[in-house]
C-alpha positions in Angstrom: 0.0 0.0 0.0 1.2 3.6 -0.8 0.0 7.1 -1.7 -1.0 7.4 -5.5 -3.1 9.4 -8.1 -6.0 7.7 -9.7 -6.0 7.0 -12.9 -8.7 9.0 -14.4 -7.3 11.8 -12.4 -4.2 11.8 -13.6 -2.8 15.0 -15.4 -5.5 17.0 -14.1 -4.6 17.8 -10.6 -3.4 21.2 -10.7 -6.6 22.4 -13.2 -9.2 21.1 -10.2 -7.1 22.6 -7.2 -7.2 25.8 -9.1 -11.5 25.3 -10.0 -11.8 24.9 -6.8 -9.6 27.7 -5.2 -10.7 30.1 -7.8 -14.6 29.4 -7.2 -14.8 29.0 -10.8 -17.4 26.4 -10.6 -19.6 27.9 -7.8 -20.3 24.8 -5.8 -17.1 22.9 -6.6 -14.7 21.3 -4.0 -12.7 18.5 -3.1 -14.6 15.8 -0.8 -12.1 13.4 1.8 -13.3 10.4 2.7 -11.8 7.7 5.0 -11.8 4.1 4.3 -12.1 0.7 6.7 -8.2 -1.4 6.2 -10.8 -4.4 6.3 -11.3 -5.6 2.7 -9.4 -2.5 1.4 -8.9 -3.3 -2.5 -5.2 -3.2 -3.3 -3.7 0.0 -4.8 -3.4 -1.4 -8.1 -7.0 -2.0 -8.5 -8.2 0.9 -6.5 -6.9 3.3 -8.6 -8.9 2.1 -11.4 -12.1 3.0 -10.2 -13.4 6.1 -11.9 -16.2 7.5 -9.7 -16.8 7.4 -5.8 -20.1 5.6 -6.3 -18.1 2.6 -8.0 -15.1 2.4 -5.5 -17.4 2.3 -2.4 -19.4 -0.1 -3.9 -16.4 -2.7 -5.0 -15.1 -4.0 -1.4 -14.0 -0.7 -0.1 -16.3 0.5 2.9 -16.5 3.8 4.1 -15.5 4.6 7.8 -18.4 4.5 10.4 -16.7 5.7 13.4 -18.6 7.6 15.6 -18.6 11.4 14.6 -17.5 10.2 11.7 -18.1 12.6 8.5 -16.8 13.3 5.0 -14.9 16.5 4.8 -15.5 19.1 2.1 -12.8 21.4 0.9 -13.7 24.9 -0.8 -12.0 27.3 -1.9 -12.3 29.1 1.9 -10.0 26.0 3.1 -7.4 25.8 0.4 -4.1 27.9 0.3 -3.5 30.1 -2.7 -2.7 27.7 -5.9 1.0 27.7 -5.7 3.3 29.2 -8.9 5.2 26.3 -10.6 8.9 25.4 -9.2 10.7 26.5 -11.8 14.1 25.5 -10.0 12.5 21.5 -9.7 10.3 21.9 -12.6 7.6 21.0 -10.5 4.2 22.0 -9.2 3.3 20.7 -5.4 -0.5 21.1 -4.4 -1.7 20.7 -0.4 -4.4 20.6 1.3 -4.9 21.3 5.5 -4.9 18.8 8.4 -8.0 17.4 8.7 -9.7 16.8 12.0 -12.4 14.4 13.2 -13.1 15.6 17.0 -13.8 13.1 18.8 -13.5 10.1 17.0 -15.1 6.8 17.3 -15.1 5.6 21.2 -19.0 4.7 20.5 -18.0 2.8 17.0 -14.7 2.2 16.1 -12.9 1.8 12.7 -9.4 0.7 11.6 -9.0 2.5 8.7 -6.8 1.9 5.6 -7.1 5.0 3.4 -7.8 8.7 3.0 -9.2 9.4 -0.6 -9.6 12.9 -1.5 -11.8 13.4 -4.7 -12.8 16.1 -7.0 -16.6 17.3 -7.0 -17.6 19.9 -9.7 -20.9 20.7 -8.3 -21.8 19.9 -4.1 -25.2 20.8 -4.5 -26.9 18.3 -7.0 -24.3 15.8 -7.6 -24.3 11.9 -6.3 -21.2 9.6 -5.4 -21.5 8.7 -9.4 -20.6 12.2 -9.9 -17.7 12.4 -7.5 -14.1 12.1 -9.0 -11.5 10.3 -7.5 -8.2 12.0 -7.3 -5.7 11.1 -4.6 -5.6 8.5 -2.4 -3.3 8.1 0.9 -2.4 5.1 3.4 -4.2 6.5 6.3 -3.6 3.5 9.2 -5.0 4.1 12.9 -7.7 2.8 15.3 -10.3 5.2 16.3 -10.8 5.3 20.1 -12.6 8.8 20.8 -9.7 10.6 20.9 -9.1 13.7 18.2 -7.8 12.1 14.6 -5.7 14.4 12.5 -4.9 13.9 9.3 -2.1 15.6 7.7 -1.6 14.0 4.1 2.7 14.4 4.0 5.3 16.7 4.3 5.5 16.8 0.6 2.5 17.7 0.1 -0.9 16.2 -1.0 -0.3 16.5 -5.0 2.9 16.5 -7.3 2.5 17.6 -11.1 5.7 16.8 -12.5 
C-alpha cells in the first residue's frame, strides 16, 4: 500500500485545485473520505475506479466511526494555488490537516485510506458524480480521541 493518483485523475490535478480555489465552478470542492483497512482493495485495483459511487461499492467500505463525517474542501479551506517550481520543474499542491473531533469511542474503525476526490458541483451531484483523485495510506484505530490527518510533508499532490 502507498499514496498514488487515480488514474482517471491523472494530469489533471493542478486544473481542479485551481476550479476549486478560484470558485470557478460555484459549488465545486474537493470531498475526503476515509476508508475501513478491512477488505481495502489493493492500490493497483483501487486506482482504477473512476467515480466514488463505483469504489465504495467494490469492497471498499466507508468509515463508520462515531462522529464520523466526509470533509468538504472549498476554496475558503485551500491555500493560494501555488506558482510552478521553476528550479524542480515542478508543481506541489496541499491541502490542510484534517480533524475528526472526537473520533469513534462509540464505533470504532481501523481504517486503511484517506481518498480525497474532486466534486464539480456539491449541490446536486451523487457519489457517481464524484471524481476520485488522490488516495493516501491513512492506518489508525479510532478510540474517541481527536484524529488528525495531515496528508505528507511533501505535500498532498505533485504535477511533475
Amino acid at each position: 500500500m502507498a499514496d498514488g493518483v487515480f488514474n482517471i485523475a491523472k494530469g489533471r490535478g493542478v486544473e481542479w485545485y485551481s476550479i476549486v480555489k478560484s470558485n470557478h465552478h460555484a459549488n465545486s470542492a474537493f470531498i475526503v473520505v476515509l476508508l475501513i483497512a478491512t477488505g481495502l482493495e489493493a492500490d493497483d485495483v483501487l486506482n482504477n475506479h473512476d467515480d466514488l459511487s463505483a469504489l465504495l461499492a467494490a469492497a471498499n467500505d466507508q468509515a463508520t466511526f462515531t462522529n464520523y463525517a466526509r470533509k468538504t474542501l472549498t476554496d475558503v479551506e485551500l491555500a493560494a494555488l501555488p506558482a510552478p517550481d521553476d528550479t524542480n520543474n515542478r508543481r506541489d499542491l496541499d491541502i490542510p490537516d484534517l480533524l475528526w473531533t472526537s473520533a469513534g469511542g462509540g464505533v470504532n474503525n481501523t481504517l486503511g485510506k484517506l481518498i480525497v476526490c474532486f466534486d464539480d458541483d456539491t449541490t446536486g451531484g451523487t457519489d457517481a458524480n464524484i471524481t476520485p483523485w488522490t488516495y493516501h495510506d491513512f492506518t489508525v484505530t479510532t478510540e474517541g480521541t481527536d484524529l488528525t490527518a495531515q496528508i505528507n510533508v511533501a505535500g498532498l499532490f505533485r504535477a511533475a
